[in-house]
N, C-alpha and C positions, 0 to 999 in steps of 0.2 A: 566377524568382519575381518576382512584380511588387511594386507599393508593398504594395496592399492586400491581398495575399497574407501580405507581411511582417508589418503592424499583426497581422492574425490571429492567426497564427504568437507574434508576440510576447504577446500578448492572454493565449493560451491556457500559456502558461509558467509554471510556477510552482517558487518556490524549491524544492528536495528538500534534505532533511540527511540525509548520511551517518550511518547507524547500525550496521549487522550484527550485526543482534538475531534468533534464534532465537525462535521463535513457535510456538503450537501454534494450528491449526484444521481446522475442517471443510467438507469439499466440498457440494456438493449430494446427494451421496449419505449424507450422514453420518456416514463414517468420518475418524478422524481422518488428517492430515499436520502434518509438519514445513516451517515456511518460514522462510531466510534473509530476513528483510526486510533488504535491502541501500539505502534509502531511502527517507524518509517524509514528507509535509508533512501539512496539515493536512486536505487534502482526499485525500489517496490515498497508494499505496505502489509499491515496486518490488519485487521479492522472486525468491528461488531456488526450486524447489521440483521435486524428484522425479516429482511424479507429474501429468501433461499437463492443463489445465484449457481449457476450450473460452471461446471470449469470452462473454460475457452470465453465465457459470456464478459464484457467489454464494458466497461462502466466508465462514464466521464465524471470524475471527479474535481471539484472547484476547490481550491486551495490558495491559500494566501501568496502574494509574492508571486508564483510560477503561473498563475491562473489554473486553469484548467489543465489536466492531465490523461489521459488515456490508459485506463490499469485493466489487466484483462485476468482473470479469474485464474491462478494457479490450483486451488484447494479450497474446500469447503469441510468443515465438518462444526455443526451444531452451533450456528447461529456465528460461525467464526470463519475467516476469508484470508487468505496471501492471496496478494496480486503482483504480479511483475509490469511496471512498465513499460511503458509502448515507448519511450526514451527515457534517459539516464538523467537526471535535472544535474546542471551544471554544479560542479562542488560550491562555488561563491553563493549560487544561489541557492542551495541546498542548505549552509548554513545559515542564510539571511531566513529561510524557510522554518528552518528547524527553530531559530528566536523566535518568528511570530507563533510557529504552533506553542511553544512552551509557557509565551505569555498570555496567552489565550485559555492557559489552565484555567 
């Protein structure tokens, strides 16, 4: 990997915090699922989930504090999901967000 390959790479990193917070949402088709979000930052998440999501595919997810959110499918591989969201959850409230997921262990 080159220099400028690196800067990228680093560029596009962003902190995640460990949470393993139980989630309810919905696919594009509108049924509901269950997802482990196994870490979150303010712009996106990482998560478990049973049932196969295609990339680009949109999921509403319900979360404490911010409500509902809009994360649409960056990557899939074996039962495992990054999504980027559809907006940036305010830092104040990202923190207020991140205490409910973590007491909710």
């Amino acid at each position: 990997m080159g220099l400028a390959q690196a800067a990228i790479t680093e560029d596009r990193a962003i902190t995640r915090d460990e949470v393993h917070y139980r989630a309810r949402a919905t696919g594009p088709d509108m049924r509901p699922v269950t997802l482990l979000i196994v870490n979150m930052s303010a712009l996106g998440l990482m998560a478990r989930c049973d049932v196969e999501f295609a990339v680009g595919d949109r999921l509403r997810v319900s979360l404490p504090v911010v409500g509902t959110v809009i994360a649409e499918v960056r990557w899939w591989l074996g039962g495992r999901m990054g999504c980027e969201l559809e907006r940036t959850i305010d830092l104040a409230d990202y923190y207020e967000l991140l205490a409910a997921l973590l007491k909710a262990r």
